[in-house]
C-alpha positions as CSV (number, residue, x, y, z in Angstrom):
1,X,14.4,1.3,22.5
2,X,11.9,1.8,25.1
3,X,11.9,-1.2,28.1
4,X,8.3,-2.0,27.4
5,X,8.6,-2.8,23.8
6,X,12.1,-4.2,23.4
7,X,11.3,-7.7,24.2
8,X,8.1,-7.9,21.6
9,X,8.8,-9.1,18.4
10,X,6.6,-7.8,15.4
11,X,6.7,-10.0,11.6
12,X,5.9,-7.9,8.7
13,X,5.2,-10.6,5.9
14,X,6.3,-8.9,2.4
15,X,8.1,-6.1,4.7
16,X,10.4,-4.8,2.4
17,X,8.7,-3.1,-0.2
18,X,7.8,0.6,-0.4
19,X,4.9,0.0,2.7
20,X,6.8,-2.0,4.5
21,X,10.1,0.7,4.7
22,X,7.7,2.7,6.2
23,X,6.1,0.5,9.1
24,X,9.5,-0.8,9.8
25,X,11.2,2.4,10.4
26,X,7.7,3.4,12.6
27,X,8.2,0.3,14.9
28,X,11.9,0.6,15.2
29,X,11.5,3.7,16.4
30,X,8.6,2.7,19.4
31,X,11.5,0.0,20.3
32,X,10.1,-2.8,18.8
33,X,12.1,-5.7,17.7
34,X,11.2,-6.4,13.8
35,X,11.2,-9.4,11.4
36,X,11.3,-8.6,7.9
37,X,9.7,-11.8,6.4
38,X,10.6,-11.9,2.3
39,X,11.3,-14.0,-0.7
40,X,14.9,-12.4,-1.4
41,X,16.1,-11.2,2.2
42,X,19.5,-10.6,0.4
43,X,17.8,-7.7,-1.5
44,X,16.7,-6.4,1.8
45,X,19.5,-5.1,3.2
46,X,18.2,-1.4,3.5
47,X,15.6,-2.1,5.7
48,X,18.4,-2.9,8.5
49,X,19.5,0.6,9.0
50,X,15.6,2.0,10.2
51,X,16.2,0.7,13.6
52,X,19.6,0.3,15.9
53,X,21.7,-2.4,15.0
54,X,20.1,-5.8,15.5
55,X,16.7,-4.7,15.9
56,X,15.8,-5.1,12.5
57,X,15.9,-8.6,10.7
58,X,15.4,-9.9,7.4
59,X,14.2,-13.4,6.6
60,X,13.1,-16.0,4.3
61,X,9.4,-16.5,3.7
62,X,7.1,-16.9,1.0
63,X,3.1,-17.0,1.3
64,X,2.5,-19.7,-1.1
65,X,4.8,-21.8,1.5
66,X,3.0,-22.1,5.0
67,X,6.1,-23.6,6.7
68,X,8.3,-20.7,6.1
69,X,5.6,-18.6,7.3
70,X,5.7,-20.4,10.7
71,X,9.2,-19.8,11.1
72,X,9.0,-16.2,10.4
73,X,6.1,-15.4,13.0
74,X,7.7,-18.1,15.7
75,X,7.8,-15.6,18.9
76,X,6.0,-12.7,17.1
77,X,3.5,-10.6,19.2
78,X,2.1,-9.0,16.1
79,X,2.1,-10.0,12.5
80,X,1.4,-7.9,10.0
81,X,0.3,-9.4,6.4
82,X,1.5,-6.7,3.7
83,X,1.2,-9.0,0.5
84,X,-0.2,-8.2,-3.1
85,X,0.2,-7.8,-6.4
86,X,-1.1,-5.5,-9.0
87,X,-1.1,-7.9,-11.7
88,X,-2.0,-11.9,-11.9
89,X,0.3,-14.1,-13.6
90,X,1.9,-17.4,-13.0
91,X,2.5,-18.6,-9.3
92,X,2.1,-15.2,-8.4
93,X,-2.1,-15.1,-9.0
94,X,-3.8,-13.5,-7.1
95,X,-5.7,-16.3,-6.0
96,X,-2.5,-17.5,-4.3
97,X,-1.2,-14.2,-3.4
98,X,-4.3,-12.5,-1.8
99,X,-6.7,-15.7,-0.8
100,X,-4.4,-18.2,-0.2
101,X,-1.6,-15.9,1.3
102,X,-3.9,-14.1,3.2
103,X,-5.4,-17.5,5.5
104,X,-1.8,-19.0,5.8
105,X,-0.2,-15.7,7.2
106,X,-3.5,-15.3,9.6
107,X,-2.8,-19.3,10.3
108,X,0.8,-18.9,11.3
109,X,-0.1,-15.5,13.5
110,X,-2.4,-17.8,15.1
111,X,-0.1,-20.9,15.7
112,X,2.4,-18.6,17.4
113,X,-0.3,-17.0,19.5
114,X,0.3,-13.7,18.3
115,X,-1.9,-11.1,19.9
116,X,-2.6,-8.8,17.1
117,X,-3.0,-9.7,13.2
118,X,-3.1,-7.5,10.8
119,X,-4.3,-8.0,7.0
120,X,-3.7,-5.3,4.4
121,X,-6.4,-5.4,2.1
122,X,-7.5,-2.2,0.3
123,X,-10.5,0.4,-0.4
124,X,-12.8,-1.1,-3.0
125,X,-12.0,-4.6,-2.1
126,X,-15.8,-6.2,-2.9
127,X,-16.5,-10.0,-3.0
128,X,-18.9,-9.0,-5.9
129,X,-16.9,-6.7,-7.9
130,X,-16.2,-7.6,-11.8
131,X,-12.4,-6.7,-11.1
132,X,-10.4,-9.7,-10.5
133,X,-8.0,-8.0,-7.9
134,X,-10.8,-6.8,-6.0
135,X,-12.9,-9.7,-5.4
136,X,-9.5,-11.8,-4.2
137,X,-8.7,-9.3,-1.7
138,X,-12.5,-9.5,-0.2
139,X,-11.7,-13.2,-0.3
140,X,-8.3,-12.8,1.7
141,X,-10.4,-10.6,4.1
142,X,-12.8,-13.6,5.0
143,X,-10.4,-16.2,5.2
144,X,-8.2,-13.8,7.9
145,X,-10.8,-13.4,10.1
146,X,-12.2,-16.8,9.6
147,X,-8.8,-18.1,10.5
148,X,-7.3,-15.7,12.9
149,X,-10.1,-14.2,15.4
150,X,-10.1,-10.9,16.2
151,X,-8.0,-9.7,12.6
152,X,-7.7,-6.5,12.0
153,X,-8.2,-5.4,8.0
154,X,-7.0,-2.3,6.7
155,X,-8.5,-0.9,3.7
156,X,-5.8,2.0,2.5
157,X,-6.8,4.2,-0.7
158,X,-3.7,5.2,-3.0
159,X,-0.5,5.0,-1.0
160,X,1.9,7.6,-1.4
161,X,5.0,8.4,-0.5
162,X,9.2,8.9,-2.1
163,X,9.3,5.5,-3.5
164,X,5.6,5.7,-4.6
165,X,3.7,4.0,-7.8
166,X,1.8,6.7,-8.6
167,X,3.0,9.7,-9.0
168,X,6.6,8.8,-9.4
169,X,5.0,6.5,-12.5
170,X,3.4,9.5,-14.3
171,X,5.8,12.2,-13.4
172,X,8.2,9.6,-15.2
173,X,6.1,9.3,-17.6
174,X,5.6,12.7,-18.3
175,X,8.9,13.3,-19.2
176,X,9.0,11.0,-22.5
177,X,5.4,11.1,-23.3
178,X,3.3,14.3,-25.0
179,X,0.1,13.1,-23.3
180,X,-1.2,11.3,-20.6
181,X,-4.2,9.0,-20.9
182,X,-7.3,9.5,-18.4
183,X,-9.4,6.6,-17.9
184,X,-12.7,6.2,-18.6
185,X,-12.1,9.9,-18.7
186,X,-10.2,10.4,-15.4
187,X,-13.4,11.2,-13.0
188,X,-12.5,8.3,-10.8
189,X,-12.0,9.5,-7.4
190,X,-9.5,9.1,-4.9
191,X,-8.1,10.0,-1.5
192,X,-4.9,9.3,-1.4
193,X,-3.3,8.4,1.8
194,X,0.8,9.6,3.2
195,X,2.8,5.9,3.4
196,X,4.2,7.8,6.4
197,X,0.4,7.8,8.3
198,X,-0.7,4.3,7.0
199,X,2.8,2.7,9.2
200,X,1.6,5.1,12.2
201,X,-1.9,3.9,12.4
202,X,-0.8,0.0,12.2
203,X,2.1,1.1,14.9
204,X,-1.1,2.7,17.1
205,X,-2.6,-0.5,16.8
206,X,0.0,-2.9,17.5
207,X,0.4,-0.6,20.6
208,X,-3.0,-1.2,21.5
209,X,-2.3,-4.9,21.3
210,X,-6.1,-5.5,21.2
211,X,-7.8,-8.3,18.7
212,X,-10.6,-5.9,17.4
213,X,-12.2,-7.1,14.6
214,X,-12.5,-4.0,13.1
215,X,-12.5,-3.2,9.5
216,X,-10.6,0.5,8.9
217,X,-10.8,2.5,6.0
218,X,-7.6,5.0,6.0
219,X,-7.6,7.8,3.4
220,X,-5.8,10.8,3.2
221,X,-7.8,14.6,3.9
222,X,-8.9,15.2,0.7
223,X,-10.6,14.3,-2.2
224,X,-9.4,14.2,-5.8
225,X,-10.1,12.9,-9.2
226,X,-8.0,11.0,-11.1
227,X,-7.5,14.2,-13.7
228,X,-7.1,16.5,-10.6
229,X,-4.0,14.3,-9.7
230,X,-2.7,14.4,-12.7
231,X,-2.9,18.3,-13.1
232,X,-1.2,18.0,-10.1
233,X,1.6,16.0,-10.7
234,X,2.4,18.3,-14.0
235,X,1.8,21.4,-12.0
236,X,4.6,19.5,-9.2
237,X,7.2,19.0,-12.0
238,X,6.7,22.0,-14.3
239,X,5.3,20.5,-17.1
240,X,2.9,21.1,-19.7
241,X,1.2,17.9,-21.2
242,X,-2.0,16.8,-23.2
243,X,-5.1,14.9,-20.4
244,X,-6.2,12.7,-23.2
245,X,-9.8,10.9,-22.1
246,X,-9.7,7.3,-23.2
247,X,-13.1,5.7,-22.8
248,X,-13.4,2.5,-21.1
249,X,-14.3,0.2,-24.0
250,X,-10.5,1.7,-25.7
251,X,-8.9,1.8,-22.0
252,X,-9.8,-2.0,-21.6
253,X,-8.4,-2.8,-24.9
254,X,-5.6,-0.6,-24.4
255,X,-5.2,-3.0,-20.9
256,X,-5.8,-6.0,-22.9
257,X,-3.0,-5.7,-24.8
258,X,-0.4,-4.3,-22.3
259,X,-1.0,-6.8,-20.0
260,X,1.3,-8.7,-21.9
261,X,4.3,-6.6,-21.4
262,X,7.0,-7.0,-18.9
263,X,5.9,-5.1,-15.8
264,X,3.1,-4.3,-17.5
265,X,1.9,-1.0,-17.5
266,X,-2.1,-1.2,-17.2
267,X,-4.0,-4.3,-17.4
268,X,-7.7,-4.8,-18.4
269,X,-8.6,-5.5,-14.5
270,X,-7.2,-2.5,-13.4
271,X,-9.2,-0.5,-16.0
272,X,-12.5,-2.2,-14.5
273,X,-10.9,-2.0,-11.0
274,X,-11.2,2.6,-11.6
275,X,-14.6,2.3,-12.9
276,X,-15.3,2.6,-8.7
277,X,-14.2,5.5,-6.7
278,X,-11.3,4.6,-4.1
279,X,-12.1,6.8,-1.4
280,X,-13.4,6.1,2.5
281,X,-17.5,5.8,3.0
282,X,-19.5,7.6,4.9
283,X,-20.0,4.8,7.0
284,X,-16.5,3.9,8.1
285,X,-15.8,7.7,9.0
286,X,-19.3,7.7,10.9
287,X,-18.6,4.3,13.0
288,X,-15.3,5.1,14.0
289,X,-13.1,3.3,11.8
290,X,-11.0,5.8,9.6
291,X,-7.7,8.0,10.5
292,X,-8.7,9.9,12.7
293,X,-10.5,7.7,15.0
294,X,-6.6,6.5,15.6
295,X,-5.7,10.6,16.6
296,X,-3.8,10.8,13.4
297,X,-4.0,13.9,11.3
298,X,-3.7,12.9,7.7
299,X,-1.0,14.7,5.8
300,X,-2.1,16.1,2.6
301,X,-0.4,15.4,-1.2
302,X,0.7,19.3,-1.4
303,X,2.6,18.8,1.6
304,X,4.6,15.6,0.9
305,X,5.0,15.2,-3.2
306,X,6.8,18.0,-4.2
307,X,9.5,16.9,-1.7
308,X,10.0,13.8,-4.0
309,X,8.7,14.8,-6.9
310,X,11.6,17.9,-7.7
311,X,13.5,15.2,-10.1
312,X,11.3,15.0,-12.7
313,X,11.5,18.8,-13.3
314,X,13.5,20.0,-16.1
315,X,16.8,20.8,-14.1
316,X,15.8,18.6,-11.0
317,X,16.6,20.3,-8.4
318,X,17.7,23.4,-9.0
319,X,14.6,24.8,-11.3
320,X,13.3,27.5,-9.9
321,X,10.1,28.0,-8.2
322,X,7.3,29.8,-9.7
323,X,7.3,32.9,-9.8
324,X,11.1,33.5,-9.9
325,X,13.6,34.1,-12.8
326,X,15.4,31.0,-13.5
């Protein structure tokens, strides 16, 4: 631990999932102390070992219940909002997840005086957008800043990373599947941005310890359409598979239905949520308020995936690369 940073205490609300392993093990490492702040800290055990012993903390808190929020960010110098969910459905809406999670995580950063607060919201979040999950994160947006001064909002494109979504989802489902579907016919774009760079820009800024205001968009360094990523991810894993278009009026009923399923796969508002490109505008990279106005170099999907990705290949690990006799 560094002197400097060792006495400042830094909540991560919802700090245990895939994100949150990320930004946790990015702190620890710049000496802060860490509270993990999550419904079931007994299931988040593995975040302990990312820093030296005692610097990392689990701890009981759940969004839809202020108090326990206040308890997590008592002492905190920075709290960091990582909440969200993919799909809407009993106390976990999104109403109360994004909108009402959003003001009474920016509320309890504020009672404790934090200095910095930080509210993960994401690229194509849009108060006027016919997607469900996209108009409550604008919402959360508003009532941060409304509530806490000076929040910062981070707007992050695809996140990806070993314990990933997206392409650990289709590489999975690659394996049991002849085909993969392409919505609306797979031209939505994307930049998709290295977990390991979205936890180093919110550590930049915790350094900082400044209430900005600002609204960041953080993609990775290039461009790609949803069938590009795809072709990809086959490419990765060594398999041949059928694109399939599916245009949006099937894809919507296709969501329709699944949304009923246990974990479900696709959902009818995340079929209207790709009809808009996820990638950073023009004017956040103009105005200063992307990746690399924080110095960071984004990392690119060639470089990271395939480090991951090996298992889904037909022997795993030990298939050969291409080009040599297996």
């Amino acid at each position: 631990m560094t002197s400097d940073n060792s006495e400042k205490l830094v909540t991560i609300i919802g700090g245990s999932g895939f994100i949150g392993r990320h930004i946790v093990r990015s702190l620890a490492q710049r000496g802060y102390r860490v509270r993990v702040a999550c419904r079931r800290p007994d299931l988040a055990g593995h975040v302990q070992p990312l820093g030296t012993p005692g610097q990392v903390m689990p701890v009981q808190a759940n969004v839809r219940y202020p108090a326990s929020l206040a308890a997590a960010c008592d002492g905190a110098t920075a709290v960091i909002n990582l909440t969200g969910v993919l799909v809407s459905r009993g106390a976990q809406s999104f109403d109360a997840i994004h909108v009402f999670g959003a003001e009474a995580s920016a509320r309890a950063a504020k009672n404790a005086k934090a200095k910095v607060f930080i509210q993960m919201s994401a690229l194509g979040a849009n108060a006027s957008s016919k997607s469900e999950y996209a108009r409550t994160k604008a919402a959360g947006e508003a009532k941060a800043k409304a509530t806490f001064p000076g929040a910062i909002i981070l707007r992050p494109s695809i996140v990806f990373g070993p314990e990933d979504n997206f392409f650990n989802q289709f590489a999975g489902l690659s394996r049991l599947a002849p085909a993969l579907p392409l919505i609306g016919g797979g031209m939505t774009k994307f930049t998709p941005l290295f977990a390991g760079d979205l936890a180093e820009a919110i550590a930049i800024l915790i350094d900082r310890g400044e209430a900005s205001g600002q609204t960041l968009e953080l993609g990775g360094p290039e461009v790609f359409t949803f069938k590009q990523l795809m072709e990809f991810t086959l490419e990765t894993i060594g398999r041949k598979r059928l694109l399939v278009p599916v245009p949006w009026i099937i894809a919507k009923i296709m969501g329709t239905l699944m949304g009923y399923l246990p974990g479900a796969p696709l959902t009818a508002d995340q079929v209207e949520l790709l009809k808009t490109d996820n990638v950073v505008s023009e004017a956040a990279t103009s105005e200063g308020r992307d990746l690399a106005s924080l110095g960071i170099t984004a990392q690119s999907i060639q470089g990271i995936v395939p480090s991951y990705l090996y298992r889904y290949r037909k022997a795993g690990q030990f298939t050969a690369p291409k080009g040599m006799p297996e």
